[in-house]
N, C-alpha and C positions, 0 to 999 in steps of 0.2 A: 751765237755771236752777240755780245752787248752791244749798243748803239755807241755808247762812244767806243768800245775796237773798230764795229765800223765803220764808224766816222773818219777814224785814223787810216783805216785800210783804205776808203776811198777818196783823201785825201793825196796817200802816199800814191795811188795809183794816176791821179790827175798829174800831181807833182812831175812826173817822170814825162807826161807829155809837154809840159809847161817848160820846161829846163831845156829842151829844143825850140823851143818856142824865139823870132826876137822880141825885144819890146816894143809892144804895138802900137805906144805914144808917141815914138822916137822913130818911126817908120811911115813911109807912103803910104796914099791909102790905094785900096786894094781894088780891080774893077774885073775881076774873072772873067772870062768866057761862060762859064759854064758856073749855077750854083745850085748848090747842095743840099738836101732837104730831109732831115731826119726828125725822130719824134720818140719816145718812152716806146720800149717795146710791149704790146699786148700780146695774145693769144696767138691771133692771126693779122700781123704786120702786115702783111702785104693786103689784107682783107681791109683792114683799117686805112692803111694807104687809097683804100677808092674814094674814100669817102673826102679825100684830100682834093683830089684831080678835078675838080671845077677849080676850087683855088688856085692850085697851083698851074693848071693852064692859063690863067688868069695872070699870076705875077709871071709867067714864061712871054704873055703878050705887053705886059705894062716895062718889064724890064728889059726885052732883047735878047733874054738868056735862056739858054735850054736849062733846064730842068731836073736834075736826077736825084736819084732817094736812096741814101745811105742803109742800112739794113742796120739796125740793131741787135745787139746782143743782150744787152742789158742795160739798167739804167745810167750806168757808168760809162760805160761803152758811146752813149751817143756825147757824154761834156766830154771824154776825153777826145772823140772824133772833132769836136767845135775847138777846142785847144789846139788840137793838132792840125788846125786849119784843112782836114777833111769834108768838114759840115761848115757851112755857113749861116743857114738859119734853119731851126730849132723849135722842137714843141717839147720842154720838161714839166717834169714834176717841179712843185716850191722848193722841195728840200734841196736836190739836185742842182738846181739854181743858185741855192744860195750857196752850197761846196764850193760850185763852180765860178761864181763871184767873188769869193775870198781866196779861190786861189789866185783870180784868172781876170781883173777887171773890164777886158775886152768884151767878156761877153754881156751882152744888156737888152732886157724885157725891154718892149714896145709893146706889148699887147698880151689879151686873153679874151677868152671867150664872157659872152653873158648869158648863159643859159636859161632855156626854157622850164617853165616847171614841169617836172615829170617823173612819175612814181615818188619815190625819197629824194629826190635831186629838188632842192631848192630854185626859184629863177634866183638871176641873176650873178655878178662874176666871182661868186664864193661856190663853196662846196663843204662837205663833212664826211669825217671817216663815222663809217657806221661797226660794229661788231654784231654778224649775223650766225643766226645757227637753224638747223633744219626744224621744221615744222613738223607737230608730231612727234617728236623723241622726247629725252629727258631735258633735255639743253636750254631750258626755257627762262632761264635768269640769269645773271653773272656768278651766284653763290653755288649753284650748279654744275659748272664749268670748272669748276677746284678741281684741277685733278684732270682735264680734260687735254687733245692734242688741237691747239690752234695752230694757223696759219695766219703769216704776215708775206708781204708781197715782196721785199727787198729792202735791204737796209738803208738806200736812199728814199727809198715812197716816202712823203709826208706822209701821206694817209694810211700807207700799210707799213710804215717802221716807226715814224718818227711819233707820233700821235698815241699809238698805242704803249710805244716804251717808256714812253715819257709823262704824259697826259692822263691818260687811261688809272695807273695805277693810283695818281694823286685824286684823280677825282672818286675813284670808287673805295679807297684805303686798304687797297690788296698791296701785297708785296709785290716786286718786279716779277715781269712775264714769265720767265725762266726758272722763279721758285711757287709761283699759284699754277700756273699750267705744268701736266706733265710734261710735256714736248709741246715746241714750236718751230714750225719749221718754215722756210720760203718757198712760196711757190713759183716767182719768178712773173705774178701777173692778176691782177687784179680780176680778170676774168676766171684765170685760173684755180684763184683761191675761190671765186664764186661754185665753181664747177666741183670744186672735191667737198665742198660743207652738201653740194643739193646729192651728190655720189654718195656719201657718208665716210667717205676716205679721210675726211676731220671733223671735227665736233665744233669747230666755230673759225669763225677769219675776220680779220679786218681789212676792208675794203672802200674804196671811196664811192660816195654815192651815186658820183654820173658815172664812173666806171662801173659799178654794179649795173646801173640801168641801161648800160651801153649791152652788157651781157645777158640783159634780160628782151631789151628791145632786141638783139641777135638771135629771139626764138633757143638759147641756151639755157635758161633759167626760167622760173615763173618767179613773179613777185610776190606773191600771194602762197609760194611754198619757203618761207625765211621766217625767222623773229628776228627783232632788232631791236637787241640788247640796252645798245649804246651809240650814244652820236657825242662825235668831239664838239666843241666852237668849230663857227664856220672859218675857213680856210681861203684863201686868195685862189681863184682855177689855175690852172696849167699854164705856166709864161710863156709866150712865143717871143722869143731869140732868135739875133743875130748878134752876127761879130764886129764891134764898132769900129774894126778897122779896115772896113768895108768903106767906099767911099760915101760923101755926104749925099750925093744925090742917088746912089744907087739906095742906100737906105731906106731914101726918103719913098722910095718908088717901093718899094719893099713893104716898108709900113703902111701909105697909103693905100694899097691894094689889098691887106687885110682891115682895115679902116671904115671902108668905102665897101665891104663886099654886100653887105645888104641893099644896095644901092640900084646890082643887076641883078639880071635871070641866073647866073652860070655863080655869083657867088651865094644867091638866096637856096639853090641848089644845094652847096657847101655847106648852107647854115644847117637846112632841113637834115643833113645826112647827120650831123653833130650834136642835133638838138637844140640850137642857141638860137638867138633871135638877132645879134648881131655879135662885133668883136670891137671892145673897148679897150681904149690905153690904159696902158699901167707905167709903173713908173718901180725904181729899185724900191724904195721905203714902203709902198704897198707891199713888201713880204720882210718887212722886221718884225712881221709876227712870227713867223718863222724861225728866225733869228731871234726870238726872245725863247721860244722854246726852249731851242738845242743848245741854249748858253742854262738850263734847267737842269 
């Protein structure tokens, strides 16, 4: 699947939740009972989901609301659940973000992480796709790999679609993915794709670097069994989303709470499980880097 098919694929597929949708300028604002909390799916979602639960018992005590976690399918799966007023606030990918901002302008970043240094994970609220292959084989440069089966993670990943289809070929002066690799296929997860290069089930993947090291600190991987080919520019981390037609003060209590978590015990907790050292604002224009990409 080329990036712009799927781009068009999962625009078409937003679109359809969007067209139910009312306009959410032109509408009260919203104050649920209950709100909704979903994120990019990995390996083990609901594993991933622990590491959530100081926070989020945290905004369940700042806001009044109980709490529950939407199940993802895929990366598409949680902006179309946010569109379709299922989810209300959100952990995406960049790329994912910005589909869903151009379809959808409800939806709007207030935050990310600033991560810790660790392994190939840079500090601070940037990140980079890296392109790893196993240690010990033939795979040991990019001129190597001619001919080889990579994996990418989903065609909305920045890191493992957009970066590599786009990016990757200009900087290195290989033809697109499709005609220098023999096969490339999704694996559906960043972990994932980490898991079949150290298997040998594929010969290289692109991967982002706190996700790598997420899979590596899960005693899944070793660091020290990879090469690492290639690193993109660095990248904006994962936007945390809500729906701005949520009301004002429930927002505010929303944001604040990821803001502020460095602040207690229960959210320093939080920090430690995710690697960061706290969680900084963002703003939409922090990912027109992204947006200059996919217009590439």
């Amino acid at each position: 699947m080329s990036l712009r098919f799927a781009r068009r694929w999962i625009l078409a597929a937003f679109g359809a939740a969007v067209a139910v949708s009312p306009v959410w300028a032109q509408t009260k604002c919203e104050d649920p009972k209950v709100l909704r909390f979903s994120l990019v799916p990995t390996q083990d979602s609901v594993r991933e989901l622990t590491y959530y639960k100081p926070i989020l018992d945290q905004l369940a005590k700042n806001t009044g609301k109980k709490i529950e976690f939407y199940m993802p399918t895929s990366y598409s799966s949680v902006v179309e659940a946010l569109l379709g007023k299922w989810v209300d606030v959100a952990v995406l990918g960049p790329e994912s973000y910005v589909i869903a901002k151009e379809k959808e302008p409800s939806v709007e970043v207030f935050a990310t992480y600033s991560r810790l240094k660790n392994g190939v994970q840079e500090a601070g609220p940037g990140y980079k796709a890296v392109l790893i292959t196993k240690k010990g084989g033939k795979f040991n440069d990019i001129a190597s790999l001619k001919g080889a089966v990579v994996a990418l993670v989903d065609p909305a990943s920045t890191s493992g679609g957009l970066m590599p289809e786009v990016v990757f070929p200009k900087q290195n002066n290989t033809p697109p993915l499709k005609t220098y690799f023999s096969k490339v296929v999704y694996s559906g997860g960043h972990d994932l794709s980490t898991i079949a290069v150290a298997e040998g089930k594929v010969d290289g993947a692109f991967v982002a670097t706190h996700r790598f090291m997420e899979t590596v600190n899960a005693g899944k991987a070793k660091q020290e069994d990879f090469n690492y080919l290639w690193y993109s520019p660095l990248l904006p981390q994962d936007p945390f989303v809500y729906r701005n037609t949520l009301c004002d003060d429930l927002k505010k209590k929303i944001a604040d709470t990821f803001l502020t978590v460095d602040q207690n015990e229960d959210g320093k907790k939080y920090l430690a499980n995710v690697k960061s050292e706290k969680v900084v604002a963002m703003k939409d224009s922090d990912y027109d880097v992204i947006r200059d990409v996919t217009k590439k």
